[in-house]
Each structure stands twice: as structure tokens, then as C-alpha cells.
N, C-alpha and C positions, 0 to 999 in steps of 0.2 A: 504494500500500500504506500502510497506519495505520499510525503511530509506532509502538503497540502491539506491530502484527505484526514492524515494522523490530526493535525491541529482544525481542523472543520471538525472531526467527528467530538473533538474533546470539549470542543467550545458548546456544542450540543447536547453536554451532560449538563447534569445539575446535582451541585451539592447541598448539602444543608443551608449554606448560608445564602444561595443562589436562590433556592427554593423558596426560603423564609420569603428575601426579600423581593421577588418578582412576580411569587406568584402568591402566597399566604398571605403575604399583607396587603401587599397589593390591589388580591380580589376579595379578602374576605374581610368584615368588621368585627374587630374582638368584641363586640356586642353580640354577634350570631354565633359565637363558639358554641354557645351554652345549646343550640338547638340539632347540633353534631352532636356531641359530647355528653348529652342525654339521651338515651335510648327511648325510653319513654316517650318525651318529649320530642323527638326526631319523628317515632311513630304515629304522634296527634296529627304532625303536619302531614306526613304520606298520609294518612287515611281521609282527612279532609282534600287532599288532592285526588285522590281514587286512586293511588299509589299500593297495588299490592304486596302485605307486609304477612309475618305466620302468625296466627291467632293469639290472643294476647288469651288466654286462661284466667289471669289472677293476679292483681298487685297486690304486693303489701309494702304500705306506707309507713311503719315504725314497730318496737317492739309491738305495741298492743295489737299489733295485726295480726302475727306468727300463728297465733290458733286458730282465729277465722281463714287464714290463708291455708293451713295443713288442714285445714275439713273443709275447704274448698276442693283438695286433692282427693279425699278419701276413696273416691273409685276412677281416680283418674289412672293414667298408662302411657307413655310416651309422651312426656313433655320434659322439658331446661327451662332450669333456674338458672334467673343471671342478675346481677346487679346493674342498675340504671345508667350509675356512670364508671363502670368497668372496662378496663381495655386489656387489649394483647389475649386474651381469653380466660383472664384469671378472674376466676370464683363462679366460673361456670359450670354448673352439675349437670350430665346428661340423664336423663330417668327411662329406663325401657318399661317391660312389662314389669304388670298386678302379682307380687308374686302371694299376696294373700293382706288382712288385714292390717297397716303401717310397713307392708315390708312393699319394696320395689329390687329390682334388678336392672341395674346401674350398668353403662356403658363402657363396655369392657368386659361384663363378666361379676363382679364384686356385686355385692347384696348392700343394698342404703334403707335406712329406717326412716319413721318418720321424726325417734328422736333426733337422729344426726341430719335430717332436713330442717328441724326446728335450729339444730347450733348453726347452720349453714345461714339460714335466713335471717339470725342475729345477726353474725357477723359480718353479713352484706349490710343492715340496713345501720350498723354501727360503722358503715366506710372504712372497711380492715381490704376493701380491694378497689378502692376509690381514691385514698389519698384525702379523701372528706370526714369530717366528724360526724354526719352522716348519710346516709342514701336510702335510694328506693330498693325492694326485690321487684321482680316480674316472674311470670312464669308460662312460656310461651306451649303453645302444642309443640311436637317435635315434627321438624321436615324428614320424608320420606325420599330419599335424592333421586334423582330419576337414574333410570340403572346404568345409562355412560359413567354415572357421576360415583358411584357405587361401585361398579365394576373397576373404577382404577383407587380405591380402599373403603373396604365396605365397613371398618369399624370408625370412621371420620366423619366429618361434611366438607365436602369440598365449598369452595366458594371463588364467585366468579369479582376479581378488582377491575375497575374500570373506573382510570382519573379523566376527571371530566372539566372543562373550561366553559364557565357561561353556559354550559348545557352540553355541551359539544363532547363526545368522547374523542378523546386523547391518546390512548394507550391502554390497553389493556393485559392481563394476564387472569390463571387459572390457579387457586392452593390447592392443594394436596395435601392431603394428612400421613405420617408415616408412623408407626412404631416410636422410631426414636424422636419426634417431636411430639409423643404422648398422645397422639389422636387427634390433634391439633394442625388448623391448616398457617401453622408459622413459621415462615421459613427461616426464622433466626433459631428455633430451635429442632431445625431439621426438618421442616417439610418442603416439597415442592414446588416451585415454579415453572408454570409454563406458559412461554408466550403466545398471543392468540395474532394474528390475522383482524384485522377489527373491521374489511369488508366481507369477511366469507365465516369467522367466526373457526375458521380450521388454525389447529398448536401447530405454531412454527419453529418451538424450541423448548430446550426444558433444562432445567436446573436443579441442582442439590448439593448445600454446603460447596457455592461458589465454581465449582465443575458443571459444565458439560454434559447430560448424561440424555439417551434415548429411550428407556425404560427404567418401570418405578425400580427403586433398588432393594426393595424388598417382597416385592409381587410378582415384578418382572413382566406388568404391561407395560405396553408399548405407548409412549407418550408422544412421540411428534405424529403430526400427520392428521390426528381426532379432527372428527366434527362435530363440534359440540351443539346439544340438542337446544331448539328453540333458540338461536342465537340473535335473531334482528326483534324477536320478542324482547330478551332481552337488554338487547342495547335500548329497547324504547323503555322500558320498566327505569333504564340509569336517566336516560335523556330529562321524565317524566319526575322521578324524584329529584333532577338535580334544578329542575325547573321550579320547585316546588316549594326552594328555599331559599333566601337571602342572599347564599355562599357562593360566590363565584368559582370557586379553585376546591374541586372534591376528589376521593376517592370515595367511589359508591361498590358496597361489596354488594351483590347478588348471590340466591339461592336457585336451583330450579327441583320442582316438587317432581316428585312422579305427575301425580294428578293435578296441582294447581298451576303448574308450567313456574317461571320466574317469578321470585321474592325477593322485597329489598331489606335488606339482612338489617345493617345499617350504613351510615355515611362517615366521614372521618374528611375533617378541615385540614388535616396535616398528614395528609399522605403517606409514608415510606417512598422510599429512592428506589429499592432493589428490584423495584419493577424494571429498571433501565437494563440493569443486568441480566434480569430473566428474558428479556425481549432482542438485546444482543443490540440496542442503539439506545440512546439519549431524549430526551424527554423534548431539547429542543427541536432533535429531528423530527419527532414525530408531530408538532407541533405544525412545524411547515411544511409534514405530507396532509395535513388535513386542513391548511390553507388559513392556520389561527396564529395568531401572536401572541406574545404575552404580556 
């Protein structure tokens, strides 16, 4: 490759402080964080926009809620608990089946009660995964991933990123959950990245702890090449929510259901970078393949 192209391609990346300052501050007002950055709150606005989102089950607003919240579950089956204003996916319980009165079976395999649901929903709405003195629980249904999404790790959710400018998708990629990132689709601690194609919605690349790789490394499907289900649906699910809110500069995660097709999981004002890596170019190139600035 030409010097030329070496310092073109570099100038196309964006780092942290690049990022802050051209496009975070830029398009967003630290007045509107609060409506990222709360989930709940994120979710008023999608539903008031027709923005489809996974069924909200049950909030609980403070300790006096915990018992009205756990006898809201009593014959529930397949739903996550998460706190309001939680990130990176910490304090999040996944719940499978009823496996009889206060017991469920917990994602992965492991048995959870309803007393250790009651210490759980403490400790979220005491901000022990917030960073806050206190917060909200929620308690969503659980997504069924449609089987592309399932077939490449069926104990995860995968979840589709796509940064968005003014409405406009930008860039996109696919997480992957692995074993060694705990079932989680975060590729800081080892799940996958794949890049998408953002006119055909087909992975053009894939990634794992910073390598190169063309299948998952512990399944051993095959990652480049997918065409992933319901793709311009979609892209219109991110276009639709990111319309929907204040924020110029997003990353909108998507779900897709077996049955309800695309969900907007939530949104995030600040981004991560590692999308550049997983994609194999820079945020600015992609910027000026889809004719936007910044």
C-alpha cells in the first residue's frame, strides 16, 4: 500500500479524543445523555415512537418494590433482569424455565431462587452496577434469536451495532457471545466481531481478541460470508429509533426475534471504537462512503 493511502487510511480512524470531540459533543447535548443512559427511559421514547422494543414485564422502582416485583414473576419463564442505568452487561440475570415454585433455571445451566432474585434486585436498585446511589430494576421477556443468530452461539444473544449520524447508518457490525466472554456479546472480554456490509446486510469480516479469524473459535461456524436475517428491516428499526431522539451521534444495538423480527435492545451516546477494527476501515471512511460528514 502507498504512503499516500497509509496516511489517508489513518486520518480516517478515530480515536477517543477524535471521537469525543467531532462527533459526541459535537452532535449530542449533555442534556440528552440521560435518555441513552437510561434504559427505561430510552424505552418510553421508542414506544411512543412505534419503535419496537422486548416487552417490559415489571419494574421495580426501590427496595419497597422487591416483593411486589418477585410475585409479579411467580409463574413467569424466560425473562432478564437488568438495571436501568447499567452498562457493559453487568448485573444482568438471564432466567430460562419454571423449574417449580421460587426456583428458575438460569442461563447457562445453574439453578436461581427467588431469594437470590430478591439480593439481585437490591443490589441493582441500591446502584452497586450503576455507579449511582440508586437505580431502577426492569424485567424484560427474554428474546428468542432467530436461528442465524442462535446457530452461531446458542447459549448468548447476539446483537446487531449500528452507529448512526443524524439518522443515517454509518457503520455497522454483528457481537457474538463466546464461552470465554461469559455468554456475553463483549468483545473486550472475548466475544466476536463481525463486520457487516451495510447495503446487503452480508459479514464481511470477523474478529477475536484483535486477530483475524473466519470461524467462531469455539463452535467452529463459519463467520464471513452470513446473510443476516431481516437486514433492511433492521436498518429501518436503527434509522426509526435514532430519529426518535435528540442524539445526533448513536450506537443503536438491535435484537432480531424468531417471531417479532428486529428489536431495539438499547442506544449508547458514546459509542466504542472497535467497530473500526472489526470492519477493517475507519469511521471516517465510512463516513464519506455514505456521503455524510461530520
Amino acid at each position: 500500500m502507498r504512503l499516500r493511502e497509509v496516511l489517508g487510511r489513518r486520518r480516517a480512524l478515530y480515536g477517543i479524543n477524535r471521537r469525543n470531540v467531532e462527533m459526541v459533543y459535537a452532535h449530542n447535548r449533555r442534556g440528552d445523555y440521560p435518555i441513552a443512559d437510561d434504559k427505561l427511559l430510552c424505552k418510553e421514547h421508542m414506544v411512543r415512537a412505534g419503535v419496537p422494543v422486548p416487552e417490559t414485564l415489571v419494574v421495580c422502582e426501590g427496595l419497597f418494590a422487591i416483593v411486589r416485583t418477585l410475585r409479579a414473576l411467580d409463574d413467569a419463564e424466560q425473562f432478564v433482569v437488568k438495571p436501568a442505568n447499567g452498562s457493559g452487561g453487568e448485573g444482568i440475570v438471564v432466567v430460562g424455565d419454571r423449574l417449580g415454585p421460587g426456583r428458575w433455571k438460569r442461563a447457562g445451566g445453574a439453578e436461581v431462587t427467588d431469594r437470590e432474585l430478591h439480593r439481585h434486585l437490591a443490589a441493582i436498585v441500591l446502584g452497586a452496577f450503576s455507579g449511582e446511589l440508586e437505580d431502577r430494576a426492569f424485567v424484560e421477556r427474554r428474546i428468542v434469536p432467530h436461528p442465524i443468530y442462535l446457530d452461531l452461539w446458542a447459549d448468548g444473544l447476539c446483537d446487531v451495532r449500528i452507529i448512526t449520524l443524524h439518522g443515517e447508518p454509518v457503520i455497522a457490525m454483528v457481537r457474538v457471545p463466546t464461552a470465554q466472554s461469559g455468554g456475553r456479546a463483549n468483545l473486550h472480554q472475548g466475544g466476536l466481531g463481525l463486520g457487516i456490509d451495510l447495503d446487503t446486510g452480508k459479514t464481511t469480516r470477523a474478529l477475536h481478541r484483535g486477530r483475524s479469524v473466519t470461524t467462531h473459535p469455539e463452535s467452529g461456524r463459519p463467520l464471513v460470508g452470513l446473510e443476516l436475517p431481516a437486514w433492511q428491516d433492521t436498518v429501518d428499526v436503527v434509522r426509526r429509533a435514532a430519529s426518535a431522539v435528540p442524539l445526533g451521534y448513536l450506537g443503536c444495538d438491535v435484537v432480531v426475534d424468531r417471531v417479532l423480527g428486529p428489536l431495539l435492545l438499547e442506544i449508547n451516546a458514546r459509542p466504542g471504537l472497535e467497530i473500526q477494527n472489526v470492519n477493517g476501515y475507519g469511521i471516517g471512511e465510512a463516513l464519506a462512503a455514505r456521503g455524510l460528514t461530520p
